[in-house]
MDTraj code that builds the backbone (N, CA, C; nanometers):
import mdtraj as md
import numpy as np

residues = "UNK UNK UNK UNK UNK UNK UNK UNK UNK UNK UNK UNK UNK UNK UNK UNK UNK UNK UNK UNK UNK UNK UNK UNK UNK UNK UNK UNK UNK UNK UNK UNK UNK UNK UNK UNK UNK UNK UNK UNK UNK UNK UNK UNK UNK UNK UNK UNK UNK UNK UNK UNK UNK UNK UNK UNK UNK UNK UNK UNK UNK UNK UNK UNK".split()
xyz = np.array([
    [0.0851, -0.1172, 0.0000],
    [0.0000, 0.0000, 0.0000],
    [0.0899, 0.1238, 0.0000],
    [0.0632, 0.2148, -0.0581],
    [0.1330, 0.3272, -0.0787],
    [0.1146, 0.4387, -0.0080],
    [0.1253, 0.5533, 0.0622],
    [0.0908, 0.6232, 0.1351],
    [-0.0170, 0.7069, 0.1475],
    [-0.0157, 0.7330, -0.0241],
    [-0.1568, 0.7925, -0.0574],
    [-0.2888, 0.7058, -0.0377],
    [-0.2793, 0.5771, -0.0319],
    [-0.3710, 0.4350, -0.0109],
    [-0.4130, 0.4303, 0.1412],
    [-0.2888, 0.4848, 0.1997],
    [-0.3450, 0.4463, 0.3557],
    [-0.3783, 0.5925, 0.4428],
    [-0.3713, 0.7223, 0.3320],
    [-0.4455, 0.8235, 0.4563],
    [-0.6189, 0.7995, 0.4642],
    [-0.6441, 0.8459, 0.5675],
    [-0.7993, 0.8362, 0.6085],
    [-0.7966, 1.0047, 0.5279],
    [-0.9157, 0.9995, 0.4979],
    [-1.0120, 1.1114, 0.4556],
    [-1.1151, 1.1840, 0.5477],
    [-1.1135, 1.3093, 0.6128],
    [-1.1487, 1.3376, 0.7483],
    [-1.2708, 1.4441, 0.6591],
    [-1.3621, 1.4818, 0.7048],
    [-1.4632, 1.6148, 0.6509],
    [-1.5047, 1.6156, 0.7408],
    [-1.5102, 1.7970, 0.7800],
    [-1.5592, 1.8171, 0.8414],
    [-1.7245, 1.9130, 0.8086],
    [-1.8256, 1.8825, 0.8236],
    [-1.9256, 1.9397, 0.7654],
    [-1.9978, 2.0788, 0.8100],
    [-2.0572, 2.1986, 0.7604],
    [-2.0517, 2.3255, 0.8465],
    [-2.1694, 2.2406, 0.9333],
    [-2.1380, 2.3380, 1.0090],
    [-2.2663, 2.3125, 1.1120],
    [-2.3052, 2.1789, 1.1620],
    [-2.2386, 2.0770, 1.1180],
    [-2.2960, 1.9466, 1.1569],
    [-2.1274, 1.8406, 1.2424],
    [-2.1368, 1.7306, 1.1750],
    [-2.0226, 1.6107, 1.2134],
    [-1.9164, 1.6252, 1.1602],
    [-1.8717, 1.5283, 1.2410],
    [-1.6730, 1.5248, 1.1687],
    [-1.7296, 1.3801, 1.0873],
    [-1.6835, 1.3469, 1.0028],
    [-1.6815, 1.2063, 0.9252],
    [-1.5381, 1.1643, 0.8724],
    [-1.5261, 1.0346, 0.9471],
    [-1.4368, 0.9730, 0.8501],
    [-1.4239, 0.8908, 0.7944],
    [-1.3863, 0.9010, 0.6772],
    [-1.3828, 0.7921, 0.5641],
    [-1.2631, 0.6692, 0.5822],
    [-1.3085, 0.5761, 0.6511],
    [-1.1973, 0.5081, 0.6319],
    [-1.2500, 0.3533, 0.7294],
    [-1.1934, 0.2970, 0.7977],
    [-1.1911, 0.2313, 0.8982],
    [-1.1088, 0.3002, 1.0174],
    [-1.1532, 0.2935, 1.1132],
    [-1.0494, 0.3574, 1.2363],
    [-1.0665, 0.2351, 1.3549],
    [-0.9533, 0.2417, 1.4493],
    [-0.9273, 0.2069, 1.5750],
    [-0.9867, 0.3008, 1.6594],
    [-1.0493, 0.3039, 1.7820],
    [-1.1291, 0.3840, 1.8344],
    [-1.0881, 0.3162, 1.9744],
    [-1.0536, 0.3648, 2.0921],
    [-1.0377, 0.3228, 2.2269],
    [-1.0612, 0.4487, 2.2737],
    [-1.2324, 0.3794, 2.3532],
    [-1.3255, 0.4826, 2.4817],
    [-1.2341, 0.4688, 2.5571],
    [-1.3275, 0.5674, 2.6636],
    [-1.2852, 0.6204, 2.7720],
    [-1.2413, 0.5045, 2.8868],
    [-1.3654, 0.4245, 2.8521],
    [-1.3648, 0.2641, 2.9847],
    [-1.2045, 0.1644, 2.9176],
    [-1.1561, 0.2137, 2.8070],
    [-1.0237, 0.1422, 2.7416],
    [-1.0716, 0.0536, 2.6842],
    [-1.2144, 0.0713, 2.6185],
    [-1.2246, -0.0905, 2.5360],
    [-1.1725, -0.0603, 2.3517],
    [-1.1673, -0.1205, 2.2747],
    [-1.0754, -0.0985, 2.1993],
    [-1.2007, -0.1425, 2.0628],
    [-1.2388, -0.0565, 1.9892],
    [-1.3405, -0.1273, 1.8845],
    [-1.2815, -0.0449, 1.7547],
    [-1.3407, -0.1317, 1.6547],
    [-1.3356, -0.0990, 1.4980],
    [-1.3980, -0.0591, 1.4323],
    [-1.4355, 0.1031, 1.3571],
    [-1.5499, 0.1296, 1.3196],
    [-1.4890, 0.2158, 1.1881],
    [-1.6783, 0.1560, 1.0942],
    [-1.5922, 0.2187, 0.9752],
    [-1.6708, 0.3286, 0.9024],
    [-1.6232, 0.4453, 0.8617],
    [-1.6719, 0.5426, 0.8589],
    [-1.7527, 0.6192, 0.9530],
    [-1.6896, 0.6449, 1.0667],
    [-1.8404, 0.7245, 1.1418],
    [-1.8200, 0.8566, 1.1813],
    [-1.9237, 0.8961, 1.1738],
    [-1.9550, 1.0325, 1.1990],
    [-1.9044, 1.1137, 1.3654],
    [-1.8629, 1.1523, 1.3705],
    [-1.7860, 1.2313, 1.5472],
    [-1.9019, 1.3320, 1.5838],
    [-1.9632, 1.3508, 1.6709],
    [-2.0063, 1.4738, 1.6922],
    [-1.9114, 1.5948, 1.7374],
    [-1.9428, 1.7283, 1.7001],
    [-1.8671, 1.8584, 1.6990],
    [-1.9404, 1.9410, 1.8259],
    [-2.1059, 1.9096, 1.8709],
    [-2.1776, 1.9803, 1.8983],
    [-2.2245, 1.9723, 2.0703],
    [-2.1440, 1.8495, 2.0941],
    [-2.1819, 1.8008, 2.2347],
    [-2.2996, 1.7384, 2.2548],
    [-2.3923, 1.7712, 2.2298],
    [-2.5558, 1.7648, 2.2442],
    [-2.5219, 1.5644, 2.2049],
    [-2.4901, 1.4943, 2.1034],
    [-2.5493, 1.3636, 2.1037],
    [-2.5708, 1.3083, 2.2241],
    [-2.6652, 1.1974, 2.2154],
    [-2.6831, 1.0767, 2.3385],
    [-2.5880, 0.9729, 2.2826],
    [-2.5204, 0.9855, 2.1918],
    [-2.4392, 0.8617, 2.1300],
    [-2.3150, 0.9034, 2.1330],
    [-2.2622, 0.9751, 2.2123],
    [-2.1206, 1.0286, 2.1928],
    [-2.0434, 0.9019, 2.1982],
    [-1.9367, 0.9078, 2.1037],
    [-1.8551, 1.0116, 2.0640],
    [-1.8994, 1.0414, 1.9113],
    [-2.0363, 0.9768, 1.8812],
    [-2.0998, 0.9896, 1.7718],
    [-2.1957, 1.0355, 1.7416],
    [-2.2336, 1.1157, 1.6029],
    [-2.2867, 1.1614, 1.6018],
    [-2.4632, 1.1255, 1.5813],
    [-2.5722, 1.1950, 1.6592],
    [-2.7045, 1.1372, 1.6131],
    [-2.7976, 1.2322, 1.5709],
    [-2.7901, 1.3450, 1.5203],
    [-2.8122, 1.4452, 1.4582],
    [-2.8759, 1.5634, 1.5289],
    [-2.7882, 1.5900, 1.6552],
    [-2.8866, 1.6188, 1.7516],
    [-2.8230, 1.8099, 1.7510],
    [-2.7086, 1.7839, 1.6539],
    [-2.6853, 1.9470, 1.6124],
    [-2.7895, 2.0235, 1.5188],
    [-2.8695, 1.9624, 1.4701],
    [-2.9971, 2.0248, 1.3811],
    [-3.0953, 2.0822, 1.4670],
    [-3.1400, 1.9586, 1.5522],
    [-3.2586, 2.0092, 1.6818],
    [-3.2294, 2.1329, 1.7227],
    [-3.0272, 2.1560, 1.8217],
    [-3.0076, 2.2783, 1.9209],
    [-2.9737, 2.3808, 1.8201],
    [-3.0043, 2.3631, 1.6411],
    [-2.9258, 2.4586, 1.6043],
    [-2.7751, 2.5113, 1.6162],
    [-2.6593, 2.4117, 1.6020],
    [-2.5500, 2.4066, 1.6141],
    [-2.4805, 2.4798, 1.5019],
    [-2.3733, 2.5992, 1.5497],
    [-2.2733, 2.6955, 1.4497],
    [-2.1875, 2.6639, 1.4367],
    [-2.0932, 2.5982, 1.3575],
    [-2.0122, 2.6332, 1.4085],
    [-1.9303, 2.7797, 1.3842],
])
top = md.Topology()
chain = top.add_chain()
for i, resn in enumerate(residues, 1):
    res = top.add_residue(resn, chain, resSeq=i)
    for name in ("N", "CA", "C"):
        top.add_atom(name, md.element.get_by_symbol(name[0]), res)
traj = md.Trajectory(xyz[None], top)
């Protein structure tokens, strides 16, 4: 794989999520260690799904 093959692709969207394109390694807070692919980050605080996003920056009206 070549270097250009293995960066992740990050967007960040106005007003809404971080997304990333890729597969990632992800280790919470409790240290458990999971694999997830493409997901959305929340920017806005507000989710019940942190550290992901559940669209809950539309409801509070989130700026960034």
């Amino acid at each position: 794989m070549d270097k250009k093959e293995s960066l992740l692709k990050v967007k960040v969207y106005p007003n809404g999520p971080i997304l990333v394109d890729g597969t990632v390694e992800l280790t919470l807070a409790d240290g458990t260690v999971i694999e997830k692919e493409n997901p959305h980050f929340c920017r806005c605080g507000a989710s019940k799904n942190k550290p992901y996003c559940d669209g809950s920056h539309v409801k509070i009206g989130f700026k960034d």
